[in-house]
N, C-alpha and C positions, 0 to 999 in steps of 0.2 A: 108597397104603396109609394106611388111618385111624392116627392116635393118639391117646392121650388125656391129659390133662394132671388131677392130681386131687391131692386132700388130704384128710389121715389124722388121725386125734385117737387121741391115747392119754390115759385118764385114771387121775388118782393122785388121791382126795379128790375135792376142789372144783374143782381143777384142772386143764385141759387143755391139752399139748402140742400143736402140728401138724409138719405135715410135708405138704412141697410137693414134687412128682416128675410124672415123665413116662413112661409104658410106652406097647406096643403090645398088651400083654394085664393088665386089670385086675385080674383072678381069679388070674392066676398071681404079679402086681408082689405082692399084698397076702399071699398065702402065704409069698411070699420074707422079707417083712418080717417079719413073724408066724415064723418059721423060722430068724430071724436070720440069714439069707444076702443081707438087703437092705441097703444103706447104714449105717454101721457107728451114724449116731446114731441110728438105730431102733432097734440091737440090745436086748432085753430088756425090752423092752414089747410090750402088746399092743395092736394098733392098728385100727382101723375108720375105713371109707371114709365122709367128711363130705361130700365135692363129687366132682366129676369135669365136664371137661367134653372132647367130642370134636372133632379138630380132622383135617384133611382131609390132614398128614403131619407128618413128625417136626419140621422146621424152625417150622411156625406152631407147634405143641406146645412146644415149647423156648424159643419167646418170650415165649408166654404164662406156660409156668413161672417166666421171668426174672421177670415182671411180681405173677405172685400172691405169690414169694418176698415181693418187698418192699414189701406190701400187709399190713399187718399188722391192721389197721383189720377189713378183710374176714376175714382168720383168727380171729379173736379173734369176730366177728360172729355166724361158724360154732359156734363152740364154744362159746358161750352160748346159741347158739340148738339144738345138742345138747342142752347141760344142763338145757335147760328153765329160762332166765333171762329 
């Protein structure tokens, strides 16, 4: 069973948050967020999908997740590269 591992940008101003997670349906993980039924520091924003990448099941998904958590270099990359910077 695929999974996918992906990050989210919510912006206020100039500014964008991320947010780094793991689902096995895309469509549905970013509704929930959006719905505020998703991870509680997403609640109250609205959020769009920056990345994603698919990974072959849930274990490489999860480590990958470990790994873009603390990559902040690359989040920060993304969301500039959003904003048109």
């Amino acid at each position: 069973m695929s999974a996918f591992v992906y990050v989210l940008g919510s912006f206020a101003g100039k500014t964008c948050r991320t947010y780094v997670g793991w689902t096995d349906d895309l469509d549905k993980r970013l509704t929930a967020h959006n719905n505020g039924s998703g991870a509680k520091s997403t609640r109250g924003r609205i959020w769009f999908l920056l990345y994603a990448e698919k990974h072959a099941g849930r274990g490489a998904a999860m480590s990958r997740e470990w790994h873009l958590k603390r990559d902040r270099a690359f989040r920060k990359q993304l969301a500039a590269t959003t904003l048109g910077r």
